[in-house]
C-alpha positions in Angstrom: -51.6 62.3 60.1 -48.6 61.0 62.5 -45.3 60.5 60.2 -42.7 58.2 61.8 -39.5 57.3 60.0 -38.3 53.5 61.0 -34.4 54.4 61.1 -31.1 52.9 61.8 -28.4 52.5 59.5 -26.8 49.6 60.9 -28.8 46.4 59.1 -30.5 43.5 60.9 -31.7 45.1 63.8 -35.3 44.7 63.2 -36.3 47.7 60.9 -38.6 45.9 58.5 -39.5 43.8 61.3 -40.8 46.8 63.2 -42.6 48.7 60.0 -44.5 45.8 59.2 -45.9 44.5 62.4 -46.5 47.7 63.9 -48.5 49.1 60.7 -50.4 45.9 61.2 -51.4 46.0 64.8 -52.3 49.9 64.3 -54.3 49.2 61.1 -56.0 46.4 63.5 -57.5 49.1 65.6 -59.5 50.8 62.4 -56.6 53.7 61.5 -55.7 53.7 58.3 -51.8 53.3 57.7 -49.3 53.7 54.8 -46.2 52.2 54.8 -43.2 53.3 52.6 -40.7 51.2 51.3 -37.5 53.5 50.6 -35.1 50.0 51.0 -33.3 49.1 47.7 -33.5 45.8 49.1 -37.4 46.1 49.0 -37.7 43.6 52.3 -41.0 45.8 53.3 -42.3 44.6 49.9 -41.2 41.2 50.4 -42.4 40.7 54.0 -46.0 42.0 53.3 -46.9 39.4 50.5 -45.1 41.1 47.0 -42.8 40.1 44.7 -40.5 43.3 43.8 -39.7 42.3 40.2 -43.0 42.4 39.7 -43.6 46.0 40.5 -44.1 48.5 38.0 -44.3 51.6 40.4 -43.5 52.4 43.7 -41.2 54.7 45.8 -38.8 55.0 42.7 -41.3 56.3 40.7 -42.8 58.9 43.5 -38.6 59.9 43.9 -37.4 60.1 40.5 -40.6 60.7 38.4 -42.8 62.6 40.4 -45.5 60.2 40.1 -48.3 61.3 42.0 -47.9 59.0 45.8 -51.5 58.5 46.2 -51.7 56.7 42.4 -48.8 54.0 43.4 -49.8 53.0 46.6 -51.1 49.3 46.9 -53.9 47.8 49.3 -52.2 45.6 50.7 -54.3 44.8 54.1 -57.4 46.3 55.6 -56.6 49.5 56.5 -53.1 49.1 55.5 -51.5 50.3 52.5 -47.7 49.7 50.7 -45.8 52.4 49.1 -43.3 49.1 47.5 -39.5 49.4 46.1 -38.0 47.1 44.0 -34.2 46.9 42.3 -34.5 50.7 40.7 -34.4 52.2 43.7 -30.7 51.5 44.1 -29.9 54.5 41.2 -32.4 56.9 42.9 -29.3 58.3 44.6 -27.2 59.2 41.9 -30.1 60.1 39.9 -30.9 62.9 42.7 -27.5 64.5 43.3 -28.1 67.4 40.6 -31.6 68.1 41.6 -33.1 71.1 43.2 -34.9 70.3 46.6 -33.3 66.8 46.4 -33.9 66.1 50.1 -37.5 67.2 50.6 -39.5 65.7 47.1 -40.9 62.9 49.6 -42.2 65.6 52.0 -43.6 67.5 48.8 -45.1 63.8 47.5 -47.2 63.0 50.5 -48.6 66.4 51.0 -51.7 65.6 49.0 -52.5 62.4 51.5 -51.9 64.1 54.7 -55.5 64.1 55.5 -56.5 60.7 54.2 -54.4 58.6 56.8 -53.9 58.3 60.0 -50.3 56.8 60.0 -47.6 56.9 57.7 -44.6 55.0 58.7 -41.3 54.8 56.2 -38.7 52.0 56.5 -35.7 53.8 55.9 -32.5 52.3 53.7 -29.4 50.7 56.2 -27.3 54.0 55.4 -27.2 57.7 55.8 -27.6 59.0 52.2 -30.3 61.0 50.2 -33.1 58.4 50.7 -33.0 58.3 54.2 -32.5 62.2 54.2 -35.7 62.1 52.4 -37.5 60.2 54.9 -36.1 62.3 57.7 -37.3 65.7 56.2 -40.7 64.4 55.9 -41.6 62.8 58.9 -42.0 64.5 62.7 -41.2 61.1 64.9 -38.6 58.9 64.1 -38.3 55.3 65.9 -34.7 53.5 66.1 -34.7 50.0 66.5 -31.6 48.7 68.5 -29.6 45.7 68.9 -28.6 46.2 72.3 -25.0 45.0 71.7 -22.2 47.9 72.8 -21.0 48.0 68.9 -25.0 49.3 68.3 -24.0 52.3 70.6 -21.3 53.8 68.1 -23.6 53.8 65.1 -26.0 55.4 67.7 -24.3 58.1 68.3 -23.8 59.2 64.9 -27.5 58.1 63.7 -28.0 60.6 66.2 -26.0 63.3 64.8 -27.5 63.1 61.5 -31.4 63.9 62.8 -29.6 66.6 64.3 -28.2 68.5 61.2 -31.9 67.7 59.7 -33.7 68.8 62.4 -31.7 72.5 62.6 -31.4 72.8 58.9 -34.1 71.0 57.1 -36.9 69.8 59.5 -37.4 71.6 62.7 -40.6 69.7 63.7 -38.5 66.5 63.5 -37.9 64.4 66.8 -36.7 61.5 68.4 -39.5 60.0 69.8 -38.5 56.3 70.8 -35.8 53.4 71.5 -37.3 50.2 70.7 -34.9 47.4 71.6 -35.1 44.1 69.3 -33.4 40.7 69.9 -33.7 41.0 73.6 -31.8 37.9 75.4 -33.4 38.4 78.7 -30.8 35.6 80.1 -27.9 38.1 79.3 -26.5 40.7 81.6 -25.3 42.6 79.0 -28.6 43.7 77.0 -29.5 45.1 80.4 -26.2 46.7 80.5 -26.7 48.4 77.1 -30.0 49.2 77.9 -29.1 50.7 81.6 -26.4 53.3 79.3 -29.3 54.0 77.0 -31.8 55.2 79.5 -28.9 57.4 81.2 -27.7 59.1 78.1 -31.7 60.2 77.4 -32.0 61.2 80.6 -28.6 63.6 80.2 -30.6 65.3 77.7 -33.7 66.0 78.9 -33.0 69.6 79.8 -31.6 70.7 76.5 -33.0 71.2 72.8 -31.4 68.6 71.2 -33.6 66.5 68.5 -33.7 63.8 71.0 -34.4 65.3 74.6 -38.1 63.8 74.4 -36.8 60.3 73.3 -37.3 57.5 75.8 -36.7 53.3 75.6 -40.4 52.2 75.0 -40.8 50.4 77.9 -41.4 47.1 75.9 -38.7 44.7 74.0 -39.0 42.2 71.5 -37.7 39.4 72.7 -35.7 37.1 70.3 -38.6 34.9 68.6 -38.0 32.2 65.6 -41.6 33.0 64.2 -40.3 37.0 64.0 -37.9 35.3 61.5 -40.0 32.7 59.5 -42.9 34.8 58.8 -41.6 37.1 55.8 -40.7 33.9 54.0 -44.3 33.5 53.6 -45.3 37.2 53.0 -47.3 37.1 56.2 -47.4 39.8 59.8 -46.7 37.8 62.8 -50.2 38.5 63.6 -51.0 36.3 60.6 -48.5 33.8 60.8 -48.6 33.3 64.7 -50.8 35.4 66.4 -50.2 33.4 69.7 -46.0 34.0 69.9 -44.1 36.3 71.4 -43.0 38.2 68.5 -47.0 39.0 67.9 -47.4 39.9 72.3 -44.2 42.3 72.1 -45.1 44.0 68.8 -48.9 44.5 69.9 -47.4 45.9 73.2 -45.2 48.6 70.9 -48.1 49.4 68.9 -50.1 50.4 72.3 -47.5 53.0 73.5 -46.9 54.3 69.9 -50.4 55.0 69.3 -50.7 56.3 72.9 -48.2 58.7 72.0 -46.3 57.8 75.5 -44.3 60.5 76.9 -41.5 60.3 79.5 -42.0 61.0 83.0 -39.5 64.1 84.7 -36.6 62.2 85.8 -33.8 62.6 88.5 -30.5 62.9 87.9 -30.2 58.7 88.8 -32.1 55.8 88.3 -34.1 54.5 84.8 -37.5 55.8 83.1 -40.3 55.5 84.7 -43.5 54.8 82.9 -46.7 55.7 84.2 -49.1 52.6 83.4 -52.2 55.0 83.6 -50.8 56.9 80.1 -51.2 53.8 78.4 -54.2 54.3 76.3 -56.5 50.4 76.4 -54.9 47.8 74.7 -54.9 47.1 70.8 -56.8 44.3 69.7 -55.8 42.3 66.9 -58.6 41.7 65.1 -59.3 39.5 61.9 -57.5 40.4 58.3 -61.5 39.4 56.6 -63.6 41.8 58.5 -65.6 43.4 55.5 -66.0 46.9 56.6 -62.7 47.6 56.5 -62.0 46.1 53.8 -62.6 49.3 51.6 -60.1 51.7 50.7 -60.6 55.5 50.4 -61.7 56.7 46.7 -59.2 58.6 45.8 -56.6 55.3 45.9 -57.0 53.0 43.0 -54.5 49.9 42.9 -55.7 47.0 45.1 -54.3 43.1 45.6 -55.6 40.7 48.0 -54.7 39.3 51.0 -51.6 37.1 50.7 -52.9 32.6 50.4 -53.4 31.5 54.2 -50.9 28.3 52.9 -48.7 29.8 49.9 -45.7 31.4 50.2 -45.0 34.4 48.5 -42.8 32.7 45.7 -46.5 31.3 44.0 -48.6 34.6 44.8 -49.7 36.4 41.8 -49.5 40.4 42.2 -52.9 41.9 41.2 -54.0 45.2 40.3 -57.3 46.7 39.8 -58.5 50.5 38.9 -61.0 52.2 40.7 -64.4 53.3 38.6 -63.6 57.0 39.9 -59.9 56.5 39.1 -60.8 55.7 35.6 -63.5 59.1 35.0 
């Protein structure tokens, strides 16, 4: 199973965004994907269909009571499944400061369900604290979304940083695997600009052991789209709410080089990435949300709702739940 932690602790540059569309267009191709919610703010939960108050489990449970990961998981898609938050999350913090092992008990809680998926992908909190430490000491890739605004290069830096001091003193395996740049203006100079700096800094490190000497600028952007913004208001993936926008061509393109596991070509001291078109594995086809055999999830995970109504948004959705007959023995 490929763990990736969505991570940047600067808010609004596309985080949830990312999670959700991505987990879609990989689950599209027949992998089987998790998703974690670790966001007080619950948008994961939100954007895939959910209603947080309405949760009785979820990530704060698997954190603070060591509920068992692989009973609070929801179906949520074919081949897609939601670890959700809701409001309780926002004490896990506090709650964890006196316990032993505070920073690894996700990496202990999805042991058990390393060989059941194929992806596991976590949208981290807009911080630095315990839960993203969490997320960080159980994954191996990590993705960081970015404005690319010059103010997005401080908090950068320091993002940085942190996934070094977890990577030499908690996680060794963890790594910096990818730049994905959101709200892209192509009219502006200046997202080319930020972009240009990028690519030179990863390219400085390439030579040294750092966390993020592998990391490259996925040679796609998401451009700025309206339909990126209007389709968590009806609990919908941009493959479901526009499948024909750019928000749904950009995010497919991601998916590709993610799941291709695309890795940077040796570079010269001058001059940007260049990517190798030939490393691109085929392209991912979005295929439809009904397609029965997929529909299916493995035996051992037991809580289940439906698809979100094709015309209602998610304020009149009822949340539904549903054990398993082997769940239940």
């Amino acid at each position: 199973m490929r763990t990736i932690a969505v991570l940047n602790q600067k808010g609004g540059v596309g985080k949830t965004t990312t999670v959700v569309n991505t987990a879609a267009a990989l689950a599209a191709t027949g992998s089987k994907v998790v998703a974690i919610d670790l966001d007080p703010q619950a948008h994961l939960t939100i954007h895939l269909g959910l209603e947080p108050e309405k949760i009785e489990a979820g990530s704060y449970e698997v954190m603070i009571q060591s509920a068992k990961l692989e009973e609070e998981i929801l179906l949520v898609r074919p081949n897609l499944w939601l670890l959700p938050a809701n409001i309780n999350l926002v004490g896990a913090e506090s709650e964890l400061v006196s316990v032993v092992g505070r920073e690894t008990i996700l990496r202990e809680a999805i042991k058990p369900v390393e060989d059941k998926f194929d992806y596991l992908i976590i949208d981290c909190p807009p911080s630095l604290g315990l839960l993203t430490l969490n997320a960080l000491a159980a994954v191996e890739e990590v993705l960081i979304p970015l404005q690319p605004h010059f103010l997005a290069l401080q908090g950068f830096g320091k993002l940085l940083q942190t996934i070094e001091l977890v990577n030499k003193r908690i996680n060794p395996a963890l790594r910096v695997k990818w730049v994905l740049l959101c709200m892209f203006d192509s009219r502006a100079s200046l997202p080319y600009e930020v972009k240009a700096d990028i690519e030179q800094f990863l390219n400085n490190a390439r030579a040294t052991d750092c966390a993020w000497s592998q990391a490259q600028i996925l040679p796609v952007y998401i451009r700025r789209n309206i339909k990126l913004a209007e389709a968590p208001g009806y609990g919908k993936t941009i493959f479901e709410y526009e499948q024909n926008c750019h928000g749904a061509e950009d995010y497919t393109k991601a998916a590709e080089l993610v799941h291709a596991q695309l890795q940077p070509e040796p570079q010269p001291d001058t001059g940007p990435t260049v990517t190798d078109e030939s490393k691109v594995s085929p392209p991912i086809e979005i295929k439809s949300t009904t397609q029965p055999d997929s529909q299916q999830p493995p035996s051992e995970f037991t809580q289940t709702i439906p698809a979100p109504q094709e015309t209602s948004p998610p304020e009149s959705q009822q949340l539904k739940q549903e054990k398993s007959p082997q769940a239940s023995s």
